[in-house]
C-alpha positions as CSV (number, residue, x, y, z in Angstrom):
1,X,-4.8,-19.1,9.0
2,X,-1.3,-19.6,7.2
3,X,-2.4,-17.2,4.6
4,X,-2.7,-14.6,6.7
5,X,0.3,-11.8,6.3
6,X,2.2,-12.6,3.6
7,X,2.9,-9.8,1.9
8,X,3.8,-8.1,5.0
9,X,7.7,-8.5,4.3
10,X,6.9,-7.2,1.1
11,X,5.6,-4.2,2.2
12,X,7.8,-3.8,5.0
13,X,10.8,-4.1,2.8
14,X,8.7,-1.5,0.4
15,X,7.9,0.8,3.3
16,X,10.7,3.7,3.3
17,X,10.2,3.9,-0.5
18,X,6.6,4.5,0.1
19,X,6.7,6.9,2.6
20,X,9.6,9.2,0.8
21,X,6.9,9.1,-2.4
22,X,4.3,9.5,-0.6
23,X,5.8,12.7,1.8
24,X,8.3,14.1,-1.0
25,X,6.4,13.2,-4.7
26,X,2.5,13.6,-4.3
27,X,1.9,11.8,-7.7
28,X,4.3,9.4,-7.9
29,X,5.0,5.4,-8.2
30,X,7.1,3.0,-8.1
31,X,7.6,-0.4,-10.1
32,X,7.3,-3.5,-7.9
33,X,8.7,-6.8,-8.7
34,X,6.1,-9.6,-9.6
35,X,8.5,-12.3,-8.7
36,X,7.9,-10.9,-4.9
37,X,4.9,-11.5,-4.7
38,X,4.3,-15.0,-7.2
39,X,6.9,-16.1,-4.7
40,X,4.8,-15.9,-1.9
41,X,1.1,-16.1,-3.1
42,X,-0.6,-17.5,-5.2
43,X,-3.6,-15.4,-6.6
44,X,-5.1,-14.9,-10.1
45,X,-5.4,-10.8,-9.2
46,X,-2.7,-8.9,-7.2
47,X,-3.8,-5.6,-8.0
48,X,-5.5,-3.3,-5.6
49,X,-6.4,0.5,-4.5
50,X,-6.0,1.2,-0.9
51,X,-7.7,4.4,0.6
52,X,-6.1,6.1,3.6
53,X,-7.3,9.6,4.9
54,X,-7.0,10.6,8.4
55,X,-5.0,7.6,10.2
56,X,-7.9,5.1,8.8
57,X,-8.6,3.0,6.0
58,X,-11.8,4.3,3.9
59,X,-12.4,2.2,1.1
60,X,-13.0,-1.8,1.4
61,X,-10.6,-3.8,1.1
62,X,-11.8,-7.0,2.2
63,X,-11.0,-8.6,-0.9
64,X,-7.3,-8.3,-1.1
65,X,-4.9,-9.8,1.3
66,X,-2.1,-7.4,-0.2
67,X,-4.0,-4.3,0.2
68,X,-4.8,-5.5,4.1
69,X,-0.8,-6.1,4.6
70,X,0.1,-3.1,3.3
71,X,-2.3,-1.4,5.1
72,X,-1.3,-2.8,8.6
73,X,2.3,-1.5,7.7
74,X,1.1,1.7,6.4
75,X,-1.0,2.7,9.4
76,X,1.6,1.2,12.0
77,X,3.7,4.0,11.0
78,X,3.1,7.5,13.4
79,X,4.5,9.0,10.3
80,X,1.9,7.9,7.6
81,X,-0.6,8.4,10.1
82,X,0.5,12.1,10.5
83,X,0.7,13.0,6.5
84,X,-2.6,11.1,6.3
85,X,-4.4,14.3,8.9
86,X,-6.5,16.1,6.6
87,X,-5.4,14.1,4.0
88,X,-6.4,11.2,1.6
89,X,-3.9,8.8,0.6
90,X,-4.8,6.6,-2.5
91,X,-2.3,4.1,-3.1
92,X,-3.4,1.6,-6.3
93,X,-1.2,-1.5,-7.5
94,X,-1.9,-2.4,-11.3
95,X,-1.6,-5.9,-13.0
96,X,1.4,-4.9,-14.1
97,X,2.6,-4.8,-10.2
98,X,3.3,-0.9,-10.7
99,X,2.6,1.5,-7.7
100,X,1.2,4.4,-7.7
101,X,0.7,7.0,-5.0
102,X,-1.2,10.2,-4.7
103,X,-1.7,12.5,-2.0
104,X,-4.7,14.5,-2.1
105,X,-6.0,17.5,-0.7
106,X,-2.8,19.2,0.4
């Protein structure tokens, strides 16, 4: 169970720049640093896309621990869970540790 959460610092740390892109640049992204996360995991794969749309997760993501964290942080937010009404929020990390965030349906 020590594996659990991780990247949750990460993401928190991450989490105003996410919502100001996410609320302010509909098509946006951001570069993350790789060292962040090599630092505190140690996977073959980082990258991920994360599905939000109405306050709820709606793609699987059972197979990434990152995508789970940031999805806890996301959707403890009143905020994200708001922009997310009637909304789809697609968040997607590359290899290349590179964020990108889209709002659709606005």
């Amino acid at each position: 169970m020590g594996s659990q959460h991780l990247y949750t610092d990460i993401w928190r740390k991450e989490f105003q720049d996410i919502l100001a892109l996410t609320e302010f640049f509909p098509s946006s992204g951001k570069q993350l640093s790789a060292a962040d996360f090599e630092a505190v995991g140690n996977r073959k794969r980082y990258a991920f896309r994360l599905e939000i749309a109405d306050g709820m997760v709606v793609n699987n993501i059972d197979g990434s621990a990152v995508a789970r964290d940031l999805a806890e942080v996301l959707l403890a937010s009143e905020q994200v869970r708001s922009i997310s009404t009637g909304k789809r929020i697609v968040i997607a990390m590359s290899s290349g540790f590179y964020l990108s965030i889209s709002l659709e349906g606005r």
